[in-house]
Structures are given as structure tokens and as C-alpha cells.
N, C-alpha and C positions, 0 to 999 in steps of 0.2 A: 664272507661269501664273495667269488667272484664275479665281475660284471659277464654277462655274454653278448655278444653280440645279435641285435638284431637276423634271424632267420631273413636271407635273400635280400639283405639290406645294400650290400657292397655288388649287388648283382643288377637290385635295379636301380640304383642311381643314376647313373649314366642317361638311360631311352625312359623313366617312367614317367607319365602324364601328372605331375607332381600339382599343389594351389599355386606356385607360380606360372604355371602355363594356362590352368585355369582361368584365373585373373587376368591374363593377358587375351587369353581370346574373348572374355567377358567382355574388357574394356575395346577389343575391336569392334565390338559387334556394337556395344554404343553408339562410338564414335561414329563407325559408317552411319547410325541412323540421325545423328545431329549433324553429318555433312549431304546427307540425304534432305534432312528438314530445311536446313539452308539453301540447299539447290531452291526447293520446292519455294519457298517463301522470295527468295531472291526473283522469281520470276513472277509470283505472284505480286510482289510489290513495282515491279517493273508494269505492267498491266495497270498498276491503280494510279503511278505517279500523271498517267492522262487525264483522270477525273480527279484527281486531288489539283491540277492546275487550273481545273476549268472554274473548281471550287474555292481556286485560290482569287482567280481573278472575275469572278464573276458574283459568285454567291455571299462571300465573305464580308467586299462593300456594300452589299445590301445590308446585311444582318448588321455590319455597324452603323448606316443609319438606319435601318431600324430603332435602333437600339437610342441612338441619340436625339430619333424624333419622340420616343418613347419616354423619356428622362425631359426632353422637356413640355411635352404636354404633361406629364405628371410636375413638374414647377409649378408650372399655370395654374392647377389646381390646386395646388399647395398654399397658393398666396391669395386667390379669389374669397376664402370667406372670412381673413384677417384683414382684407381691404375695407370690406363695409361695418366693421368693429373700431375703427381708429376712431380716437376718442377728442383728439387735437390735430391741427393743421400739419402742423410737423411730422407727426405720429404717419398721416396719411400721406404724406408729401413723399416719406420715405420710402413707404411699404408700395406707394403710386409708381415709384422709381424701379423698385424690383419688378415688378409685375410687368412694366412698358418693357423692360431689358430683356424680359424672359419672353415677354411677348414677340418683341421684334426678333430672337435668335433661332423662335420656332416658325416664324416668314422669311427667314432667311434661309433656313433648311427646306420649306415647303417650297421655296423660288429656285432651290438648286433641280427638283426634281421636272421633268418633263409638264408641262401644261396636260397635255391627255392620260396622262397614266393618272391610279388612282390617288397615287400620294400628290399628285396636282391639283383635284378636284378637291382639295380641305384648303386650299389657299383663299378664296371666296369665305370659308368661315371663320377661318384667324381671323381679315377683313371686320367681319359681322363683331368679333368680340373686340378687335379695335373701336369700332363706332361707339359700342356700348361704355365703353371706357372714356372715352369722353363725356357723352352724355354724366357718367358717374362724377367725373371731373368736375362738372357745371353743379349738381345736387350736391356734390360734396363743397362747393367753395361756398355755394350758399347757405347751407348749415353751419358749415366753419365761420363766417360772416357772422350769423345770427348769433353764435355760440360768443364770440369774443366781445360782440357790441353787449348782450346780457352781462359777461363775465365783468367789463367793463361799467357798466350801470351798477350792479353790485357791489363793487368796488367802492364807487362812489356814495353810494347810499351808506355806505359802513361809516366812512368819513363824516356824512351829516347827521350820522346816530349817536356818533362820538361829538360832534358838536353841539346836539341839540343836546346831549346829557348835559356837558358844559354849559349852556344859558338855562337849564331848567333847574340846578342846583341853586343856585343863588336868589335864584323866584321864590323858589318854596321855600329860602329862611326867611326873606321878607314878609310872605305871607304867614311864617311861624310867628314873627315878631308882630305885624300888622293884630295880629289875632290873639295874641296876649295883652296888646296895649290897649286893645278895647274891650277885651274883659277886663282891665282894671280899671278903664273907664265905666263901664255899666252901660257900653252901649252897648246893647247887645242883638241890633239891625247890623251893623256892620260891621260885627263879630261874625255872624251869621253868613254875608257878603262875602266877607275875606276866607270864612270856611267851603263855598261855595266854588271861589276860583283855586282853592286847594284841590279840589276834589278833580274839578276840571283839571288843572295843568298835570296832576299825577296821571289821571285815567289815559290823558291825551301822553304822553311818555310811556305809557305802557304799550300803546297799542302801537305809536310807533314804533319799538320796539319789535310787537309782533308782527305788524306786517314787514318789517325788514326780513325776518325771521322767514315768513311764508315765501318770500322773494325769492330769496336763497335757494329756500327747500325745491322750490316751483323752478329754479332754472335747472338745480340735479335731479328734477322727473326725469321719469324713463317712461311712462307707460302713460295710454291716456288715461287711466283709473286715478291714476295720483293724480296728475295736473289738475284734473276736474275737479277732484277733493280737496286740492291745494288751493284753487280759485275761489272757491265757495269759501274757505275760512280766508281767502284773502280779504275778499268783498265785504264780509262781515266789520272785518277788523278795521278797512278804509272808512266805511258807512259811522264806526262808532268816534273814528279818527275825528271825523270830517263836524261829528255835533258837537262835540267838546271841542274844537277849534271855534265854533260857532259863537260855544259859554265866551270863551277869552276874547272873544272878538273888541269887547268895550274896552278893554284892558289895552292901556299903550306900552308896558313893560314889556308885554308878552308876543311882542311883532317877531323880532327873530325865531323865539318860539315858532309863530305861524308860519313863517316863512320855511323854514326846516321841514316842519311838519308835510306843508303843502308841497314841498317838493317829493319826500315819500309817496305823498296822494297823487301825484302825477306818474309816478314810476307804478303804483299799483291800480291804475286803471288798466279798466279791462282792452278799450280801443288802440289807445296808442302808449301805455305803457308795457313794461315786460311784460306780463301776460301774454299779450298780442304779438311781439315775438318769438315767444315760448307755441305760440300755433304754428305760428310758423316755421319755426326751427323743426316742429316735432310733423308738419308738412313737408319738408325738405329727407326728412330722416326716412320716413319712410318711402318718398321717391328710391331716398338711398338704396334703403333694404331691398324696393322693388327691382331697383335697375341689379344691386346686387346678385336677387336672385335669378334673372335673366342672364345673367354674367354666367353664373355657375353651370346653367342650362347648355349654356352653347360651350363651355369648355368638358360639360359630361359629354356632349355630343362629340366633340372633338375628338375627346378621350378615347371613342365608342371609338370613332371610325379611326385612329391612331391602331388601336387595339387591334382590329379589323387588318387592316394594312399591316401590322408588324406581323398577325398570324400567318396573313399570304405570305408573306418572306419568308419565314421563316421554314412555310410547309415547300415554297419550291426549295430553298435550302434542303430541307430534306428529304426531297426525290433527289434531291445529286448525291447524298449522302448515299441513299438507299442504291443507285446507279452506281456510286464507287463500290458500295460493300457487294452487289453483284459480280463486278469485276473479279472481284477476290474468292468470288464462294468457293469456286474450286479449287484457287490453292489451299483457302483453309481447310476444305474435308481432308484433302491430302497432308496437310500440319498438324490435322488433330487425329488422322487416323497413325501416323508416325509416332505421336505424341502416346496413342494407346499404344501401341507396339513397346515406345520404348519404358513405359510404364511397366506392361507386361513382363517385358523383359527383364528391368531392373527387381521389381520385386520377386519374379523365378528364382533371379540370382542371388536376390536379398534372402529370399525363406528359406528354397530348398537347397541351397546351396550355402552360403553366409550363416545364417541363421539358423538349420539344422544339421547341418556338416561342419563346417567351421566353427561358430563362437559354442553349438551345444558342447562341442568336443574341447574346445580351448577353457571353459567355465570348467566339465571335467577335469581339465587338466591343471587348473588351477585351482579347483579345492584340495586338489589331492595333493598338490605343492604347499597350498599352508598349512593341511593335515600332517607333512611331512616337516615344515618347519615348527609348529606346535609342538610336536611329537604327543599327536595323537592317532592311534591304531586305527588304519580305516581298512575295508574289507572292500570297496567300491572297484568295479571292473571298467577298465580303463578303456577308451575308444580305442578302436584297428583299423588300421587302414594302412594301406599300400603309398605314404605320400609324409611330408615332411613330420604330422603329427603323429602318425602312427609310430617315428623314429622315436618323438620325444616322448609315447605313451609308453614305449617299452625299455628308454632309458629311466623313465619315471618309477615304471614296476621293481627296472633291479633295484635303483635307489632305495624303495621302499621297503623290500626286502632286506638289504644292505642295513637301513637303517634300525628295522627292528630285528636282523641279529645283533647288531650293537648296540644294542639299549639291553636285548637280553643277556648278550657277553658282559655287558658292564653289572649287571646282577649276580651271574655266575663268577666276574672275576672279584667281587667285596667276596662272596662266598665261599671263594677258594683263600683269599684272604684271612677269611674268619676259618679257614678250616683246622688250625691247629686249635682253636679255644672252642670249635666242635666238636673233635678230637677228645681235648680235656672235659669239655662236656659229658661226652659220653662214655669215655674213660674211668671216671669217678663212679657214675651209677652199675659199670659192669665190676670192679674190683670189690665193690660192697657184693655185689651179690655170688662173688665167686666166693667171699668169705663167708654170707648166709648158708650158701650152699654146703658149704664146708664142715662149719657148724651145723646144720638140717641133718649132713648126715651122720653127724656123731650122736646129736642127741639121739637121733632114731634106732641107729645100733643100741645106744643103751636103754632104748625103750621110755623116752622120752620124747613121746608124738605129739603133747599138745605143745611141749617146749618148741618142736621141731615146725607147727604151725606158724606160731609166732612171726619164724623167720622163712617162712612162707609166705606172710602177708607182706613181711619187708621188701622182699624179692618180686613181691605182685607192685606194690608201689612203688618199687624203681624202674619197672620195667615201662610204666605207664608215663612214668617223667622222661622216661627217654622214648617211646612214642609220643608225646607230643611236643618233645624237643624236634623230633625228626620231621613230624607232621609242619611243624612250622615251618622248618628249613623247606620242604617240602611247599608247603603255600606260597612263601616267599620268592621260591625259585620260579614256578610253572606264570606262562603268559598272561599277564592282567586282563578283565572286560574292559570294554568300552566303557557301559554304561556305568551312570553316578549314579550314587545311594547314599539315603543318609549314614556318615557314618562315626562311628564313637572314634573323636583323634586320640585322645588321651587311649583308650586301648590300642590304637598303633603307635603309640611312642611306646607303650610298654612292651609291646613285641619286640621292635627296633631294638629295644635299649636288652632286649635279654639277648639277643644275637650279637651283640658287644660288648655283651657282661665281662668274657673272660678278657677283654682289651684293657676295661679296667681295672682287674685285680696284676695281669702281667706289669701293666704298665704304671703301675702305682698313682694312675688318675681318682682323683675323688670328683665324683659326681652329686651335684645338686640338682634336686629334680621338685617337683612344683604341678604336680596334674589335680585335677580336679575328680570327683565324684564319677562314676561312669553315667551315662548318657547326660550328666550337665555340659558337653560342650561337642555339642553333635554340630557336622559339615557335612556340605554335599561332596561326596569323593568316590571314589573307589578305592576298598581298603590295601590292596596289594601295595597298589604304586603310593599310596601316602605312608604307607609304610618305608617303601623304597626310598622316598624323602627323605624321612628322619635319617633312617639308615646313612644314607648320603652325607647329614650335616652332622650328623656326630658323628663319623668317622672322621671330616675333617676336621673336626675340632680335636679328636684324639689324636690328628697326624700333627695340629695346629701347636699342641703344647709336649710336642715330643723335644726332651734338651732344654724344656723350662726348669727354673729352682720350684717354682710353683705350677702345681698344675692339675688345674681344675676346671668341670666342662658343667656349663649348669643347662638344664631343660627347663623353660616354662611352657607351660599351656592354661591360657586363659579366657573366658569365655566373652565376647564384647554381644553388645545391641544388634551386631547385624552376622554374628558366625562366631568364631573362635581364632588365635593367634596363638602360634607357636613361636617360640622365641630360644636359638641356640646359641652359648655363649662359649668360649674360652680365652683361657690368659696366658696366649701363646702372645707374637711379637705384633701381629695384625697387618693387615695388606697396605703395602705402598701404594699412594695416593696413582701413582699412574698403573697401577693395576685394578683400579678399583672398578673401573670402567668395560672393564673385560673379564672376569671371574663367570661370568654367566656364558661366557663365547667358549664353544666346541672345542676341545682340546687346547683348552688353555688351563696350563699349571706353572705350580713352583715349585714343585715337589722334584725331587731328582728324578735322574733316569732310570725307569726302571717300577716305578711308585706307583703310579698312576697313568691310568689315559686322559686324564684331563675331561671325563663326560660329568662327573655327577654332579655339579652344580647345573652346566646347561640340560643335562635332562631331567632335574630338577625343575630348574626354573620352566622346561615345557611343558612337565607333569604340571605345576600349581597355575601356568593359564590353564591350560587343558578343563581345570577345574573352576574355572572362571575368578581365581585370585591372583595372590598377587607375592611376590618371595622380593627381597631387597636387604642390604648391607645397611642395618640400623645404628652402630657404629661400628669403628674400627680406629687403633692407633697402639701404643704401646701396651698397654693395658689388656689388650686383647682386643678381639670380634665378636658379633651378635649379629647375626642374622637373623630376621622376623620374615614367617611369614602369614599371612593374612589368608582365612577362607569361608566363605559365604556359607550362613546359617541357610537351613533346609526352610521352604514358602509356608 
């Protein structure tokens, strides 16, 4: 079929309003409005760069001290309640050090500001927490004081507990001995004596012992509950110390003993041993806490009016804010009323134009271009229009046209092909019945009508073999559906394979064939064109082994887990590797001139996607070729 040309195609090119003109006044009509928006904001920002200077040089170094009087009264707070926790001198010396540093950076900020404005009136209470900070200074060196002179007595009491253990070992094996030698004496008064300063110097090592212990305990009080409680079993333990120094008193061994002992009893009086600075200490402590919590008061207050003062900044900061964005209001309605416009605009051109003219028509026109590369029959009506796609919808239409008379040509020319072994086909079943006939009517003359029957019924059964000889030729020929149906392969290879019966008996091919049970290997297809397949592949396999010593074409069809495979073979010469790549591409042969169009592998191979599988060169070489191909079992 010839192409035609587009009706008024070579008429309107030249003046017609085509999507390139389109496009171009689309994209003017943008542009004007984003060199419109630009005007507009260009002037707009010209207007604000006044208040953005004022904001530069006026509002901005507020907001940064603000900002850094803000950071360092939150310092100051930070360090106030780890200051009255420090536990040692150092501890507090150092934490004493940040807090002055931090202190004096936020009198140094509060001196840069004017005396009458408000961030001058908190300079007066830096001042106040200055003061306090000494005061804490004084409470705290005098607890640190007490703390070290305890820690210090402690110290040394451990040394004369260690010493008194030292003198009181050696006592008490004398008194072991003393106390044996006068039980073997039989004295037993001063068996009795000697058991008595036993009892004494042990009880008296004991209690030393615990009141060292209490000592200890009594300097790491924390609260007055414990100390109170600490004192009372000190007292106790001194009071018991103090009679059983009494017992040894007679005793001249046991002086260093006493001496040891009495120095403990001096450390665990209540007046002027630790005890008495443990009141004190725990006197000073709570100055601490109290000046502490004084401390924290006047840095919350600080805080408050810090807080205070950074809000006013920051609220006249944004009245100039609010006075710049005034400036602008007008440009921006006019930025954002441009801004809908060109929205408008753009999606006008997007939908009704792009999107329902353009790409609906371009999608049409590209299902229809893979419907035509597939080669599958579509009925779909193509967009029209006066403009560069309406060209390509109606070079699309001949195509399609174009190409389904050549698919049907290439149906028609195997069949003109096969037409001599049609011919003999049906040649044979008329010669028999010209000879039934012949004989019908001799029997009949001789009055021989049932004989004449006979070959009546011979003549009814050829004529039906060659109606549905013709019938087939017939289905074969006429235009395939679209749609896919399950369908039995194996009954289309045997259709196929009787439309090239007589190829094989001319051509002295033996055929080997391999089908399965009817409906054991059902595919989704349409049966025409999978017919047309076969037809296809064993033809070329009977072209394949034309001028072999051997030459044989075998069929399988096999049923697999997900469809069926068909498998065509012969022991022709088999494709050269660089052709092997190309067998499936349009009008590609090797056949002489004259042979073939070179379609029926590729509309082949369009028909079995079409069918959603798959056709492929399973081998090839001397030996011959096998083509397979694969097709999906019905859901």
C-alpha cells in the first residue's frame, strides 16, 4: 500500500500556528512576567535597603549585647550553686576563680552601657553580688580552716593508735605470763590482780580504738543529726576510756599506754577537742549555705532584670523589623500577585495546553509506535490536528496500515508458496472422486444402487476432507484478533505442520514430531497467529536443509510449570555467528533473491512478545538449528 500524503499538509506549513510558535509565545509571556517581578522587587528592595541600614547600625548592636549580657548572667548562675558545694580549698579556690571572671566580664559589659538607661541601673546589683562574694570568701576560708586543722588532728590520732597498738601488745604477754606464773604458784590474789590489769589495758585499747573511729566519723558529718549522734557515742567511749586509765593508773609499765590513750581523750573532748571544732566547722557551713543562698537570689534577680532588658531590645528590634517589612508591603502584594499570574499562567499552559494537547497526543502516539514495533493490531484513533503531530499521526496511520498489509502479504505469500502442495492437496481428493463417480454410474446402469452407495459415501468423505482442507487455508488466511485465549499449541503445530505436509513428501524431508495430549499444554495466544509461528519456523527449517545429504526437521512441544515450549529443529548448515544477532531484524535473509522477504522470523518474533513470551536461537552450528520458543501458561 502506498504512503499518501497528509491532506493540506505542503499548504499549511509555511503561515500555520504550529507547538513551535506556541511554545514561543508561552515562554514570552513568562519571561515578561519575571522581568515584570524583577522591576517590582528591584524597587521594592530599594525602599527597604533604608531600614535594613538603620537596622544595621542601630538595632543589630543592641541585639548583640543583648545577647552577651544574656550568656553572661546565665554564667553567673551556672557557677553560684557549685560554689557553696566545694568540698576542699582548692576545689573552691578554683570554682572562686570562675565565678570572679565571670563576674567582673558582666561589670564590664554593664559599665559599657550608659548610667541612666536600664541596662545601667543593674550595675549597683553586680556590686551587691560582689559584696556577697566576699563575705562567702571569709565563711568559706573559715571552714576550709577548720576542715584542714580536723583533717590534720585525724591524721595524727591514727599515728598514736598505731602506736598505742605497738606498747599495748607487749603488756598483755607480760600480763599473759605474769598470770601463768602465779597460777603455778598458787597465788592466787595476784593471779587475780594480774587478770584484772588484763581486763583493764584490753577494754582501754578498745575504746581507743573507738573513739578514734567516732572522730573520723564525726569530722565526715554532714548534718546535725549525725554529729549529735556521733558525740553522744563519743562521750560515752571517752567516759569508759578515761576509768580504765584510772585501773592502770598504779601500774608503772603502762605510762606510755596512758599517755597515748590521754592524748585521744584530749582530741575527744567536747570543749576544746574536735568535737568543738566540728561546731564550728558545721557553724561556718552553714553561714556558707546561707550567704550561698543569698548569692543565688541576687543573681535570679539579676537574671529577671537581664531577661527584662534583653526583651526590650529585642521588642524595639522588632518594630524596625516590622517598619522594614512595611516598607515592602507593597512591593510584595505586587510579587505575589505576579507570582499567581505566573502560576496561572504556567499551569494553563501545563494542563490545557502541555498536558491535554501535547503529551495526551504524544502518549497516543507513542503507544501506537510500540503497538507498531511489537506488531501488535491496534484499532486506536490517532490524534488530529493542524500542527506538527497531526503530521506525525497521519504518517503513523499509513505506517500502520503499511504494516498490517505486510504482515498479511507475508501470510498470503507462504500461501502462494504452499500453493502447488494445495493444489496437490486437493487434486488427489478430486481425481478419486471423478473415479467414484465413474464407477456410481456404472454400477447404477447395471442396477447396482446399493454398490453405487458405497461410493457415494466415498465421494461425501472426500469432499469434507477437502472442505476442511479449504476451511483451514481459509482461517489461516483471514486477519487475526487481538485478543488472547487459552489455547491448545500442540493443535496449532498440527494445523501448521499439515499446510506443509506436501513440502515434506516433495522435498524428501523426514519429519520428527513430539506433541503432547490435546489440552495438556494450553498457552495464552491467539490461535491464528501462533499458528502463523509455526508455519514460519518450519518453513525455514524446510528452506534450512534444502541441498543437505540429511535432512530432517523435528517439532517438540513440551509442557513446562509455567506454559509450554515449542522447540524447531533442522540439520541444515546453521547461522553464522555474525548473523546470529540479526535473524529476528525486518528483512533480513540469506536466502537468494527471489526466496523470501525476509519478515517471518521478525513478525515472528513480534507475534510471541505480543503474547507476552519469548522466541530465541537455542543452538546453532554445523549440526543444524533449534529455535525455542517459550509461552506462558493461562492464571
Amino acid at each position: 500500500m502506498m504512503a499518501v500524503d497528509h491532506p493540506g499538509a505542503a499548504a499549511t506549513r509555511d503561515w500555520r500556528f504550529g507547538i513551535g510558535a506556541r511554545l514561543a509565545l508561552a515562554f514570552i509571556a513568562i519571561v515578561g512576567l519575571a522581568v515584570g517581578a524583577c522591576v517590582v522587587g528591584w524597587l521594592s528592595y530599594e525602599r527597604l535597603s533604608g531600614e535594613l541600614s538603620r537596622i544595621a547600625n542601630e538595632q543589630m548592636p543592641q541585639l548583640a549585647y543583648s545577647s552577651r549580657l544574656s550568656t553572661a548572667g546565665a554564667d553567673i548562675g551556672s557557677v553560684t550553686a557549685v560554689l557553696a558545694g566545694a568540698e576542699t580549698r582548692s576545689e573552691f579556690n578554683e570554682i572562686r576563680a570562675i565565678y570572679a571572671e565571670r563576674l567582673k566580664l558582666l561589670q564590664s559589659l554593664l559599665a559599657e552601657s550608659d548610667s541612666n538607661s536600664p541596662v545601667g541601673a543593674l550595675l549597683p546589683l553586680a556590686n551587691g553580688i560582689n559584696d556577697n562574694l566576699r563575705q562567702i570568701d571569709v565563711a568559706a576560708g573559715k571552714r576550709f580552716t577548720l576542715l584542714e586543722a580536723m583533717r590534720s588532728d585525724i591524721d595524727e590520732l591514727r599515728w598514736v593508735q598505731a602506736d598505742l597498738l605497738d606498747e599495748a601488745e607487749p603488756l598483755v604477754e607480760d600480763i599473759r605470763f605474769n598470770i601463768e606464773a602465779e597460777t603455778r604458784n598458787s597465788q592466787g590474789a595476784a593471779a587475780l590482780a594480774e587478770q584484772r590489769k588484763s581486763e583493764a589495758l584490753l577494754t582501754a585499747v578498745s575504746q581507743a580504738n573507738l573513739a578514734t573511729g567516732l572522730i573520723g566519723r564525726l569530722v565526715n558529718a554532714t548534718t546535725a543529726e549525725e554529729v549529735q549522734e556521733t558525740n553522744a557515742f563519743l562521750g560515752d567511749s571517752a567516759d569508759e576510756l578515761a576509768n580504765r586509765l584510772g585501773t592502770l593508773g598504779n601500774w608503772p609499765d603502762s605510762i606510755t599506754v596512758r599517755q597515748l590513750s590521754g592524748r585521744i581523750l584530749e582530741q575527744s573532748n567536747a570543749q576544746t577537742g574536735i568535737p568543738n571544732r566540728k561546731r564550728s566547722e558545721m557553724i561556718e557551713a552553714a553561714r556558707l549555705t546561707e550567704l550561698a543562698g543569698q548569692n543565688g537570689r541576687l543573681v535570679d534577680e539579676l537574671g529577671r532584670k537581664i531577661a527584662a532588658e534583653v526583651v526590650a531590645i529585642e521588642a524595639s528590634a522588632n518594630a524596625a523589623a516590622k517598619r522594614a517589612a512595611a516598607a515592602i508591603d507593597t512591593g510584595r502584594k505586587l510579587l505575589a500577585a505576579i507570582a499567581v499570574l505566573s502560576v496561572v499562567l504556567a499551569l494553563g499552559i501545563g494542563i490545557f495546553y502541555v498536558q491535554r494537547n501535547l503529551l495526551s497526543r504524544i502518549r497516543l502516539l507513542a503507544d501506537e509506535a510500540g503497538a507498531i514495533s511489537s506488531g501488535r493490531p491496534t484499532a486506536a484513533a490517532l490524534p488530529e490536528g493542524a500542527d506538527e503531530l497531526g503530521d506525525l499521526a497521519h504518517a503513523l496511520t499509513m505506517f500502520r496500515q503499511t504494516r498490517d498489509e505486510l504482515v498479511q502479504s507475508a501470510k498470503l505469500a507462504a500461501l502462494g508458496q504452499m500453493a502447488a502442495g494445495i493444489g496437490h492437496e486437493l487434486n488427489q481428493p478430486l481425481a478419486a472422486i471423478r473415479a467414484h463417480i465413474h464407477s456410481g454410474s456404472t454400477l447404477i446402469s447395471r442396477g447396482k444402487g446399493e454398490q453405487a452407495l458405497v461410493n457415494l459415501d466415498k465421494i461425501k468423505a472426500l469432499t469434507g476432507r477437502m472442505a476442511d482442507h479449504i476451511s483451514h487455508i481459509r482461517r489461516f488466511a483471514r486477519r487475526p484478533d487481538a485478543k488472547l485465549r487459552p489455547t491448545d499449541i500442540s493443535s496449532c503445530v498440527r494445523d501448521a505442520l499439515a499446510l506443509l505436509e506436501h513440502r515434506f513428501e516433495e522435498e524428501g524431508v523426514v519429519l520428527d514430531v513430539s506433541l503432547p495430549d490435546a489440552g495438556r499444554a494450553n498457552v495464552m495466544a491467539e490461535p491464528v497467529r501462533l499458528e502463523q509461528v509455526a508455519v514460519n519456523l518450519v518453513a525455514n527449517a524446510l528452506d534450512a536443509v534444502k541441498g543437505q545429504p540429511e535432512r530432517h526437521v523435528s517439532v517438540l512441544v513440551e509442557p513446562d510449570g509455567a506454559g509450554a515450549r515449542l522447540i524447531v529443529g533442522d540439520t541444515g548448515m546453521g547461522i553464522a555467528p555474525t548473523d546470529v544477532g540479526a535473524v529476528f531484524d525486518p528483512f533480513f535473509t540469506t536466502k537468494p533473491v527471489g526466496s523470501g522477504l525476509g519478515l517471518g522470523l521478525s513478525i515472528s518474533y513480534n507475534i510471541v512478545k505480543d503474547f507476552g513470551g519469548d522466541i530465541s536461537i537455542l543452538e546453532t552450528g554445523p549440526q543444524g538449528t533449534r529455535f525455542l520458543v517459550s509461552l506462558k501458561g493461562p492464571e
